[in-house]
Structure formats: C-alpha cells, structure tokens
C-alpha positions as CSV (number, residue, x, y, z in Angstrom):
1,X,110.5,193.3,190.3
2,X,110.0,189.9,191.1
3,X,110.5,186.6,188.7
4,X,107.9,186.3,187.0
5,X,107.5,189.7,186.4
6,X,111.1,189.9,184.4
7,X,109.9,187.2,183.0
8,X,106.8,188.7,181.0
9,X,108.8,191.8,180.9
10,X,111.5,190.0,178.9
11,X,108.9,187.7,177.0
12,X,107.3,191.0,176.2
13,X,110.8,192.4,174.5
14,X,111.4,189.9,172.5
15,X,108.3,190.2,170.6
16,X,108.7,193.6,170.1
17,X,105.4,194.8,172.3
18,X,105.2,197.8,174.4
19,X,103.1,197.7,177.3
20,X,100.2,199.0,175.6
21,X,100.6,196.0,173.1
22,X,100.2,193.4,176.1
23,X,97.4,195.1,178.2
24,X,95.6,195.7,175.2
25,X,95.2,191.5,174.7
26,X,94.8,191.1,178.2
27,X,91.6,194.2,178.0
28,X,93.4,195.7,181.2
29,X,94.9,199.2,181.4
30,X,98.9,199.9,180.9
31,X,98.8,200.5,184.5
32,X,97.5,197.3,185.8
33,X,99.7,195.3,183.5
34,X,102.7,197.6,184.7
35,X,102.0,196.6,187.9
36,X,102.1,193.0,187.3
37,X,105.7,193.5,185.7
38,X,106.7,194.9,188.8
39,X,105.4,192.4,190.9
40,X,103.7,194.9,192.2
41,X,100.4,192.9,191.2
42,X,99.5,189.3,192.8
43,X,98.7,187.2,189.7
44,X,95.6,184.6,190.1
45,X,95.6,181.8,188.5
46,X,93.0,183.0,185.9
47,X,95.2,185.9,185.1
48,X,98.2,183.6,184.8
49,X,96.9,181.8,182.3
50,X,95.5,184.7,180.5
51,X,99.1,186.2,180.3
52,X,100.5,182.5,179.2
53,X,98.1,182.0,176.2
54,X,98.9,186.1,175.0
55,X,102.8,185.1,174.8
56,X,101.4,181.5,173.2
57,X,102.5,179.8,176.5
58,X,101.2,177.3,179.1
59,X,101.0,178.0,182.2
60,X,103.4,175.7,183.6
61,X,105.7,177.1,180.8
62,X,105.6,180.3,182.0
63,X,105.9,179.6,185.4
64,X,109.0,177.4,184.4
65,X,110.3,180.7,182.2
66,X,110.2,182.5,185.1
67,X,112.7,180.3,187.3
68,X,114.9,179.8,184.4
69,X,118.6,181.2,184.3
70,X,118.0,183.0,181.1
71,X,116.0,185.6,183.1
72,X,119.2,186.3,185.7
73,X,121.3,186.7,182.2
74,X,119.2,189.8,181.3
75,X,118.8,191.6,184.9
76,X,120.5,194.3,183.4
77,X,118.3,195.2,180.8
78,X,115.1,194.5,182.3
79,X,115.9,197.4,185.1
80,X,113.1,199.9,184.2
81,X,115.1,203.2,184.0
C-alpha cells in the first residue's frame, strides 16, 4: 500500500465509511476504489481531486496528509488483514 493510499484509507476510518461509503461518492465500484487504497491504482489528477473534495479536502491537503508522520503512527492498523 503506498502513501497516499493509507492515507485515504485512514481518512476513510476516521469518518466511519466503509468502502462502499467512499466509492459510492466517487460513482466508482468498491473494487476500483480498493485498488486505489492499495496503490494498486495510479491516481490522475482529476481523480485526486475528486477523492480530496469527498473527505472535504484540497488537493494539496491531501497530498500533504499523505507525507505526514501521522500516517506512519497508524501502519499497524491500516494493514488490510
């Protein structure tokens, strides 16, 4: 999983949304957006921005969200199990 995948993953949590929640507002299956948590997904810009204004972010926010130390502090429970 890369960066800014734990980091929508975690912004995800901590609103309380499951998957279904988030792809749902984006109008993109739970698959898809699965595969952008993973990183499995390349994220274009107009996606990007998409996913910022869903967790009421800018974009540079959430790039900035995703390099922030608060993501390493919750590794642990962003492992998908």
């Amino acid at each position: 999983m890369d960066k800014l995948g734990k980091a929508i993953r975690l912004l995800r949590h901590q609103k309380g949304w499951n998957q279904g929640d988030v792809a749902t507002r984006l109008e993109i299956s739970i698959p898809a957006f699965s595969k952008i948590e993973t990183g499995f997904t390349d994220l274009n810009i107009s996606r990007l921005n998409q996913i910022a204004k869903v967790f009421n972010l800018t974009t540079a926010q959430l790039l900035y969200y995703s390099e922030n130390k608060e993501i390493k502090e919750h590794v642990e429970e962003l492992k998908v199990v």
